[in-house]
DRENDO-1510 file (C-alpha; in Angstrom, 1 decimal, always signed):
<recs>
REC; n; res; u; v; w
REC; 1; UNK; +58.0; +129.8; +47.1 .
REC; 2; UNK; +57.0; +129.9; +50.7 .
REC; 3; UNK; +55.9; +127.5; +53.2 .
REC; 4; UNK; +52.0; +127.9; +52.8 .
REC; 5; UNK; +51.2; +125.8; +55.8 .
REC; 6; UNK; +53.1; +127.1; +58.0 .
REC; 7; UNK; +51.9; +128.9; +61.3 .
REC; 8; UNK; +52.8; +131.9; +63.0 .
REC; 9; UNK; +54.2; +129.9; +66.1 .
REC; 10; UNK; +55.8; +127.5; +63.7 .
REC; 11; UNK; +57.9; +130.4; +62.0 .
REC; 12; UNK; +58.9; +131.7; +65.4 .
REC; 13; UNK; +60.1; +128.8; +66.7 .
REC; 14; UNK; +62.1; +128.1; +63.2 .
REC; 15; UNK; +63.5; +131.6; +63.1 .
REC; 16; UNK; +64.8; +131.4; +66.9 .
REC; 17; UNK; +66.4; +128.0; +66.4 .
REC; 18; UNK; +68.0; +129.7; +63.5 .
REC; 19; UNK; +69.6; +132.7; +65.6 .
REC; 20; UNK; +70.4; +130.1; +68.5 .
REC; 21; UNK; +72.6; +128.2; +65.5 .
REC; 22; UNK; +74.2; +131.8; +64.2 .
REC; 23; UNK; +74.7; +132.6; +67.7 .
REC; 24; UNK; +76.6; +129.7; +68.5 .
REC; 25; UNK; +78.3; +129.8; +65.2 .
REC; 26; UNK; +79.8; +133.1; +65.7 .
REC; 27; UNK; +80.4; +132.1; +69.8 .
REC; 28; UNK; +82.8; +129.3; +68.1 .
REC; 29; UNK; +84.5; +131.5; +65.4 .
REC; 30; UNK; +85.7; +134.2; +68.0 .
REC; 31; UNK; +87.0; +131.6; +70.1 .
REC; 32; UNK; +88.7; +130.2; +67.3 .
REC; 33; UNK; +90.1; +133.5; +66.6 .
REC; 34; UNK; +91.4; +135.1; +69.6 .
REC; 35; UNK; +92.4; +131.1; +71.5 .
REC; 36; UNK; +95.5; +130.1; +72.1 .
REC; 37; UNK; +97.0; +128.0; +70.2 .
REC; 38; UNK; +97.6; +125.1; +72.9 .
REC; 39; UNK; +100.3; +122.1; +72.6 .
REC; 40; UNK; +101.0; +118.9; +74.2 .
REC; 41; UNK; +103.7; +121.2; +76.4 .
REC; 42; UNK; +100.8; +123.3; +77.6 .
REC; 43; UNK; +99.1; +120.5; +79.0 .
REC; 44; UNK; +101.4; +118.5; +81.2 .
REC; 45; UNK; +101.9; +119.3; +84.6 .
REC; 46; UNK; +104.8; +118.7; +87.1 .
REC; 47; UNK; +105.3; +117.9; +91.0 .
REC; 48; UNK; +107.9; +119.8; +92.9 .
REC; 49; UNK; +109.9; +118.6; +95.6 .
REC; 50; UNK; +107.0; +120.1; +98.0 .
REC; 51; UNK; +104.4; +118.1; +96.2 .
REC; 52; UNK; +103.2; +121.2; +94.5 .
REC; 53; UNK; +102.2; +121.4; +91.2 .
REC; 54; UNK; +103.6; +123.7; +88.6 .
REC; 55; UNK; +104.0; +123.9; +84.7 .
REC; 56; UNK; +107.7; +124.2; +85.3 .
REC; 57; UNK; +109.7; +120.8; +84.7 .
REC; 58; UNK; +112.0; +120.5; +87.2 .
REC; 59; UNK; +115.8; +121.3; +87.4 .
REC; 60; UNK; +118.1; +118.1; +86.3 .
REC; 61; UNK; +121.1; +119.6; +88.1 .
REC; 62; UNK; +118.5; +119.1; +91.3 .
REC; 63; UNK; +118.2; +115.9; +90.2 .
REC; 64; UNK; +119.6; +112.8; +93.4 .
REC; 65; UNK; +120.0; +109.5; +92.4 .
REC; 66; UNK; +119.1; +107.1; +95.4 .
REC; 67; UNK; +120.2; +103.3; +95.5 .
REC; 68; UNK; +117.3; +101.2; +95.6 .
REC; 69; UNK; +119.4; +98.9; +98.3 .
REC; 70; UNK; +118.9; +101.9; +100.5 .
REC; 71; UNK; +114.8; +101.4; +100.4 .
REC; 72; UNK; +113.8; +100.2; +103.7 .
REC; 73; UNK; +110.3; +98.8; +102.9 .
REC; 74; UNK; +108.5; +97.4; +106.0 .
REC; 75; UNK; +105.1; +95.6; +106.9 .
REC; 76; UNK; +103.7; +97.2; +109.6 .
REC; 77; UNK; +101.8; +95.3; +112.0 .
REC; 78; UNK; +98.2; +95.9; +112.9 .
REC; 79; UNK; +97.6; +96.9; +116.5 .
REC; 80; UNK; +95.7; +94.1; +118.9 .
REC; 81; UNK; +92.7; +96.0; +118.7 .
REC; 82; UNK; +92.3; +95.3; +114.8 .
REC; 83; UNK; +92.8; +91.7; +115.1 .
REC; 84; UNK; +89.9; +89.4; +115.5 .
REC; 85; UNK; +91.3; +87.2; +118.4 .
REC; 86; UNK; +91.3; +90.4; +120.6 .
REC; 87; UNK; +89.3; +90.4; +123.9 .
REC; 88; UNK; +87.8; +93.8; +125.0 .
REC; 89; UNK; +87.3; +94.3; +129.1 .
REC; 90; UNK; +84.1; +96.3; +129.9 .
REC; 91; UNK; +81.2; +96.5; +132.6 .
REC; 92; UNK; +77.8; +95.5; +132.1 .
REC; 93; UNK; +75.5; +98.7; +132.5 .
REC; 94; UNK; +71.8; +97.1; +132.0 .
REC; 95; UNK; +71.3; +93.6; +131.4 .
REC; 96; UNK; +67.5; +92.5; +130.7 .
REC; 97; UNK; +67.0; +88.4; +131.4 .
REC; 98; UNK; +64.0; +88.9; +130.6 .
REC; 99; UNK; +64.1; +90.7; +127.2 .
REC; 100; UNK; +67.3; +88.8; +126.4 .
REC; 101; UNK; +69.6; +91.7; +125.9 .
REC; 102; UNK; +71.9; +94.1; +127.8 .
REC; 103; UNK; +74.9; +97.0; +127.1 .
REC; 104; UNK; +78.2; +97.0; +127.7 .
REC; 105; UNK; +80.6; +100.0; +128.9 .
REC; 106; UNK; +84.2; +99.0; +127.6 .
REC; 107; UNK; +86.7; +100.1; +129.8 .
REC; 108; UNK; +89.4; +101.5; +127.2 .
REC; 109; UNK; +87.1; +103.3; +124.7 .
REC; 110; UNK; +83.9; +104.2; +127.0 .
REC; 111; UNK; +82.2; +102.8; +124.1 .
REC; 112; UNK; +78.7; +101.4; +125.1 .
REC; 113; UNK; +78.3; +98.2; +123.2 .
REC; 114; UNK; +74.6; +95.9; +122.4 .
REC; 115; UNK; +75.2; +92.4; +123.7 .
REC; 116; UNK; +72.7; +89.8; +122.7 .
REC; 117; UNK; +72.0; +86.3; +125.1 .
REC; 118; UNK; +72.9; +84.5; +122.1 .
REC; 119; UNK; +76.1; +85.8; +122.3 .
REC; 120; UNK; +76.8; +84.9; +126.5 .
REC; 121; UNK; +79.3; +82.1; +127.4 .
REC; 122; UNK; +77.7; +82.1; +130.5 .
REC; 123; UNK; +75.1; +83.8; +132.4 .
REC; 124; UNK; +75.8; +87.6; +133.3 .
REC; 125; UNK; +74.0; +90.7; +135.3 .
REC; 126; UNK; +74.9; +94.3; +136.1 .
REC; 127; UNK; +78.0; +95.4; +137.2 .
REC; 128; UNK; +79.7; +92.3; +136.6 .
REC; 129; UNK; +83.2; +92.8; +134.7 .
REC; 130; UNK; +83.7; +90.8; +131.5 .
REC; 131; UNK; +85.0; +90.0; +128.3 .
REC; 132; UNK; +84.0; +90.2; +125.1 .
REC; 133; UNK; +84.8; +90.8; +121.3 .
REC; 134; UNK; +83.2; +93.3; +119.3 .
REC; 135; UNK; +81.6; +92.7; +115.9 .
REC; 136; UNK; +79.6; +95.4; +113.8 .
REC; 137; UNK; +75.9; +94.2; +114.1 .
REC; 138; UNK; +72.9; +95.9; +112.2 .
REC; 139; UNK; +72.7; +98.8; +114.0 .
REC; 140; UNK; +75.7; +99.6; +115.3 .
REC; 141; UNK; +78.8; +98.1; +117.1 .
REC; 142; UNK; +78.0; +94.3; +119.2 .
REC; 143; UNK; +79.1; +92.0; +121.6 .
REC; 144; UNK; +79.9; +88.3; +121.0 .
REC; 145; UNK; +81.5; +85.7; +122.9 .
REC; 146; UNK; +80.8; +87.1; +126.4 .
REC; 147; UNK; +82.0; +86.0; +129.2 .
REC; 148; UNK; +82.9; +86.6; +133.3 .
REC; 149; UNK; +86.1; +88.2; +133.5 .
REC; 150; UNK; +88.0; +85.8; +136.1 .
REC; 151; UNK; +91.3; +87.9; +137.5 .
</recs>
């Protein structure tokens, strides 16, 4: 018996499902036919001495055995410019009173850094040498704690 309400869109849509599924049926069984059959020894992957990887596992008469006394492990310390207590030396290019804020040239990195009149120790202007920290402010790298550099 056939499916009397069935349209003629209905019965193209059902037939090309139907070829999709044979399609992918017979996609699957020739893979299954011609694949490899793979293993848990296919999968694994070594690193060489060079760091390169390879399917090889490597040669146990290359194998050095290493004292673990012989391990120098070491802390490494940061450099002063990573640690908070360090004071940066720059030149103020522009310093608005007015507006309340200014830039700073540092001497080592030529960076120009934002300084805020919140963040003065004491009053400044331009061309005056001082020191300063740097913090990371909204939009980009800041000054705080600014103050006169006295030689």
């Amino acid at each position: 018996m056939g499916r009397s309400h069935e349209t003629y869109s209905k019965k193209e849509v059902r037939t090309r499902l139907e070829k999709k599924r044979k399609d992918k049926e017979q996609k699957r069984a020739k893979k299954k036919g011609e694949g490899k059959k793979s293993s848990f020894d296919d999968m694994i992957a070594y690193v060489n001495e060079f760091g390169v990887i390879t399917s090889t596992p490597p040669d146990p008469a290359k194998k050095t055995v290493v004292a673990a006394e012989s391990i120098e492990l070491r802390i490494i310390k940061n450099s002063p410019e990573n640690s908070p207590d360090f004071m940066r030396k720059g030149v103020v290019t522009f310093f608005d009173e007015s507006r309340g804020f200014g830039f700073i040239s540092d001497m080592e990195s030529n960076q120009r850094v934002f300084v805020h009149a919140n963040s003065l120790l004491e009053p400044i202007a331009e061309n005056n040498v001082v020191i300063f920290k740097i913090v990371n402010g909204p939009k980009g790298p800041s000054a705080i704690k600014v103050k006169l550099f006295k030689e």
